[in-house]
VMD Tcl script that draws the C-alpha trace (Angstrom):
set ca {
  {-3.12 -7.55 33.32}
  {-3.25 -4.18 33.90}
  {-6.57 -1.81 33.22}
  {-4.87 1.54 33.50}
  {-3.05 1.62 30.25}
  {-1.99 4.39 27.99}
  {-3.39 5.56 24.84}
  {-0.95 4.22 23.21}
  {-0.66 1.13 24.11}
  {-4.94 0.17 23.94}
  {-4.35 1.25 20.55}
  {-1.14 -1.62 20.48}
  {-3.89 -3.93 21.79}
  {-7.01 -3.28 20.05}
  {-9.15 -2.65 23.22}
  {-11.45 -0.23 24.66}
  {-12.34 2.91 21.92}
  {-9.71 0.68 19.11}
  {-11.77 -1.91 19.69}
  {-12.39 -3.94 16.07}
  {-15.11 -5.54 15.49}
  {-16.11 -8.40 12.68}
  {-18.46 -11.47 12.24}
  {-18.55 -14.97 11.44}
  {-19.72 -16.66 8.34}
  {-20.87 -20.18 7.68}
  {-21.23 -21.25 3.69}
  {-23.36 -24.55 3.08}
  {-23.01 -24.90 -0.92}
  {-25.75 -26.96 -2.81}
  {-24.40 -30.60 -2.72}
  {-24.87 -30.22 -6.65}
  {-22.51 -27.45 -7.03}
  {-19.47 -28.14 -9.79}
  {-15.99 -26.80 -9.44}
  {-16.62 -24.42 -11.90}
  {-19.64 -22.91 -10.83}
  {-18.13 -22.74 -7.14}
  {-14.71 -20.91 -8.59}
  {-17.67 -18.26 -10.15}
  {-18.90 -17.86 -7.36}
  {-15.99 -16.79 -5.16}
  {-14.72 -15.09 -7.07}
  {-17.71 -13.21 -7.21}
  {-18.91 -13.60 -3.50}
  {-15.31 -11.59 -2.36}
  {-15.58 -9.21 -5.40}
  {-19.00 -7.64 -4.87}
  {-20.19 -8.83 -1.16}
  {-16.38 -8.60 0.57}
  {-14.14 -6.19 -1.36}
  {-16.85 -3.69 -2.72}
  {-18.26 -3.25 0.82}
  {-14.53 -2.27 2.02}
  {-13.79 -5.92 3.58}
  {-11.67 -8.87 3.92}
  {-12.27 -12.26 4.32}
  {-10.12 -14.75 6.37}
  {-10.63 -17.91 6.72}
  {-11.62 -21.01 3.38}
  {-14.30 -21.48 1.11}
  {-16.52 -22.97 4.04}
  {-15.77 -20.75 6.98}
  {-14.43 -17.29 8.00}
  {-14.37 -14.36 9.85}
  {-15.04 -10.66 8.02}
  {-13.30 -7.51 9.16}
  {-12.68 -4.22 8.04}
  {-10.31 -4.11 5.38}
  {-8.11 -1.20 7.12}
  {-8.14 -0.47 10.84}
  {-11.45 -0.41 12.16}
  {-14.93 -2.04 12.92}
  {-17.60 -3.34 10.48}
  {-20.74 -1.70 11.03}
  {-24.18 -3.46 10.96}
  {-24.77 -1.87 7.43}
  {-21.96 -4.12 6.13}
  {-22.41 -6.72 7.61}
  {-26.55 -6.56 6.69}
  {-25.18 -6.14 2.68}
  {-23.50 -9.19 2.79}
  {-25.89 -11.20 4.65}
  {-28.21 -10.10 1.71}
  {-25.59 -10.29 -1.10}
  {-25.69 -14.30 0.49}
  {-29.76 -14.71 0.34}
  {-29.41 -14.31 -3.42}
  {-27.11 -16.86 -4.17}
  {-28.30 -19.86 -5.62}
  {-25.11 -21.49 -5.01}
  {-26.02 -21.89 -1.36}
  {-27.64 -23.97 0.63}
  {-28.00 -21.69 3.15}
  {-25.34 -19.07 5.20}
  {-24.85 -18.24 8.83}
  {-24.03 -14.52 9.05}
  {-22.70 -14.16 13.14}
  {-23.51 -11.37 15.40}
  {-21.12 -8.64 15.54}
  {-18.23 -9.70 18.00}
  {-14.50 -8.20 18.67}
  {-12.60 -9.25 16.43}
  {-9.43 -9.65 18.24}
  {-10.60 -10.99 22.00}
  {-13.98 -12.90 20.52}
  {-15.16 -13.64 24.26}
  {-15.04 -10.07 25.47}
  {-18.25 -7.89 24.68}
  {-18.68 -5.29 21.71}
  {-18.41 -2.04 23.34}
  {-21.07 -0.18 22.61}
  {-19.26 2.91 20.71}
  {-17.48 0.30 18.94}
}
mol new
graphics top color blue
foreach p $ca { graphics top sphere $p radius 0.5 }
foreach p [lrange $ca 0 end-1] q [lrange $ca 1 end] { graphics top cylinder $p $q radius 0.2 }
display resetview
């Protein structure tokens, strides 16, 4: 493919300075964990770790990628306040919060104004 493309058209494709980034997330829940208490805290987990940090979560309950809820590129700061919002959940088991990747071409590098 070509590398010399127009402005508008890197924009089209989410590459170079429109790059968009996101990360990966792993939920283990507590093998003890009711279908009530798991509803609670979904609900809760996209209210006040996704949504109130300006994301959006795609994926199920177990796995998922997070992005930026309009066009854009999570920063570290977001993606640090959920990884924290996560630590304090007792409904866990534990959670793998992934390094910051592109969110569109996953096995190209995050540029680094991106």
């Amino acid at each position: 493919m070509a590398t010399n493309r127009s402005r508008r058209l890197r924009k089209k494709l989410c590459v170079d300075e429109f790059q968009e980034v996101g990360f990966e997330l792993l939920l283990d829940y507590r093998e003890d964990l009711d279908g009530e208490a798991f509803e609670a805290f979904f609900e809760a987990f996209l209210a006040q770790a996704i949504e109130a940090n300006g994301l959006i979560f795609v994926g199920c309950d177990e796995f998922g990628m997070v992005c930026l809820a309009k066009r854009g590129s999570v920063t570290a700061e977001q993606r640090a306040a959920v990884e924290a919002w996560l630590k304090g959940r007792s409904e866990l088991a534990g959670a793998k919060v992934g390094e910051l990747v592109d969110a569109w071409y996953p096995d190209r590098p995050v540029n680094a104004a991106g």
